[in-house]
C-alpha positions in Angstrom: 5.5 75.1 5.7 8.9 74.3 4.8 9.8 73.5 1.1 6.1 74.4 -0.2 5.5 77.5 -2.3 1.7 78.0 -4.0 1.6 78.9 -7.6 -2.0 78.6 -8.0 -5.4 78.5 -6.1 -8.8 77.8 -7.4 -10.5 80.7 -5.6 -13.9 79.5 -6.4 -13.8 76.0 -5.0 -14.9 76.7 -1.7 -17.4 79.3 -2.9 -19.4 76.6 -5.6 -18.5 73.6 -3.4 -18.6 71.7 -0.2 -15.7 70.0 0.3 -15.0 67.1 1.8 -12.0 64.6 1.9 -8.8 65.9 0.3 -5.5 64.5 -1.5 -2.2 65.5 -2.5 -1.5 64.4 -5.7 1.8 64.1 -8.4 1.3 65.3 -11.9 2.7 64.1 -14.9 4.1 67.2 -16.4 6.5 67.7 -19.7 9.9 69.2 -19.4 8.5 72.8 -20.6 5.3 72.7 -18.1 7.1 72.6 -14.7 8.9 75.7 -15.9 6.0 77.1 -16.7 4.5 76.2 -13.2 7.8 77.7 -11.6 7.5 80.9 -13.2 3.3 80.6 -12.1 2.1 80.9 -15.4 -1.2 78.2 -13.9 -5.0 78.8 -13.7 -6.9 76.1 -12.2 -10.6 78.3 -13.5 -12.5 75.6 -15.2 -10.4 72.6 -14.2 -11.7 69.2 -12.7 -10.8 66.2 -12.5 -11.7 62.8 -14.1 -11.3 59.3 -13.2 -12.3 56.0 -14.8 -11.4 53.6 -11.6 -7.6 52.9 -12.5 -5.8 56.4 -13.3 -7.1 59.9 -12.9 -6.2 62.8 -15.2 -6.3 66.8 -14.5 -8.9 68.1 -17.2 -8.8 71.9 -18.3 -6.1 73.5 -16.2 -4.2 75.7 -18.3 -0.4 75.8 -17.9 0.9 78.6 -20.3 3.8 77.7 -22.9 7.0 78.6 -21.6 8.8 81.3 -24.0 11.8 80.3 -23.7 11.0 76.6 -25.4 10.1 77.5 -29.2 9.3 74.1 -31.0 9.4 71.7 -28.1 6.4 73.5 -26.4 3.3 71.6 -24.7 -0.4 71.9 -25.8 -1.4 74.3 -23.0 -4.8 72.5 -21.8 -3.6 68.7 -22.3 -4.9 66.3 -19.8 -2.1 65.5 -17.0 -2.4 62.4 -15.7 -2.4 62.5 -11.6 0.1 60.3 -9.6 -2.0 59.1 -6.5 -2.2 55.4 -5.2 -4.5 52.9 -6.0 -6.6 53.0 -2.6 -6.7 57.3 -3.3 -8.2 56.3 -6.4 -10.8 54.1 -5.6 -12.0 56.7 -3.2 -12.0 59.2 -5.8 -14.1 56.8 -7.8 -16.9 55.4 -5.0 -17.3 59.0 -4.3 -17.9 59.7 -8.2 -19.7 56.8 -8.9 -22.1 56.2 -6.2 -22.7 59.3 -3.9 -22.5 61.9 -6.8 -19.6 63.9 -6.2 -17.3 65.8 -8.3 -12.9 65.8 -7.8 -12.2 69.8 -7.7 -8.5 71.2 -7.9 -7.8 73.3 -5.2 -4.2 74.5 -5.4 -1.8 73.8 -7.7 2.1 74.0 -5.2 6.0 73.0 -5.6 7.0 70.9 -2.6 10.7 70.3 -2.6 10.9 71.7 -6.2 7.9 68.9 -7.5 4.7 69.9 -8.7 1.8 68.8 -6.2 -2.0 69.3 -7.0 -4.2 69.0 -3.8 -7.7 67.7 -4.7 -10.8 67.7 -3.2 -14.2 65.3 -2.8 -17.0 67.9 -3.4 -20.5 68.2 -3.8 -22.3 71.5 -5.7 -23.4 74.1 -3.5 -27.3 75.4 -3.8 -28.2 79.0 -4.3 -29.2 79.1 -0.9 -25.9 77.9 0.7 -24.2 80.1 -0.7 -26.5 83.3 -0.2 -25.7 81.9 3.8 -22.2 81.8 2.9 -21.9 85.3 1.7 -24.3 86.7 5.0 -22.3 85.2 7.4 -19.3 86.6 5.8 -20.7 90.1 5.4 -21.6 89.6 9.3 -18.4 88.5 10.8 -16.7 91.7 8.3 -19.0 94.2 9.7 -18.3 92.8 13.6 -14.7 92.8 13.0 -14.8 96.7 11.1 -16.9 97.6 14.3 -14.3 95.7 16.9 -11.6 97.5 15.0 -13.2 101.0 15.2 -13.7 100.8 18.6 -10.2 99.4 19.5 -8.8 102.2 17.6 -10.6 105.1 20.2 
């Protein structure tokens, strides 16, 4: 991956969500919030994403004030419009509107020094799904401790 350095990942995406179709999106940033992102001063926690059809907007990521700026600082948890095309969108939207998805941030990353959010389609995960989640994880740990182990003797 030439050019591409991740600032921030949303760690519980794939944990809450099933994901499905993903995009690489532009954001609309202010001169202070890219230097925030560059320093990695991002959390993508409670962030999502909304969409109204036309334009969709990056809701609830927080991108810390940069020190350095003093009076021409950005509000830290503004809505930043997303730069995707209008086909992207309408995706986005038929996958809002009618099969009841949500747009999740994965990873916020600087490709060729611009700030790129990658997005996903998702759907909630039950309780159960993720209990299976967590087994199967816990099975292929304990197969690869005991592979490990014996490799070792």
């Amino acid at each position: 991956m030439d050019g591409i350095k991740i600032v921030s990942r949303n760690r519980k995406a794939k944990f809450e969500y099933e994901l499905f179709d993903t995009f690489e999106a532009g954001i609309e940033l202010r001169g202070t919030e890219i230097k925030s992102i560059r320093a990695g001063q991002v959390s993508l926690a409670e962030a999502y994403v909304r969409t109204n059809g036309r334009q969709a907007w990056l809701v609830g990521a927080h991108i810390a004030q940069y020190d350095q700026a003093s009076a021409f600082n950005h509000e830290p948890e503004r809505e930043r419009r997303l730069l995707l095309h209008k086909r992207e969108i309408k995706t986005l939207w038929d996958g809002v509107r009618l099969k009841g998805m949500t747009i999740v941030p994965i990873k916020i990353y600087l490709r060729d020094g611009l700030a790129k959010v990658e997005i996903a389609l998702a759907k909630g995960k039950r309780q159960y799904d993720k209990r299976q989640d967590i087994k199967k994880r816990d099975m292929k740990r304990d197969i690869d401790r005991a592979l490990d182990s014996r490799n070792r003797k």
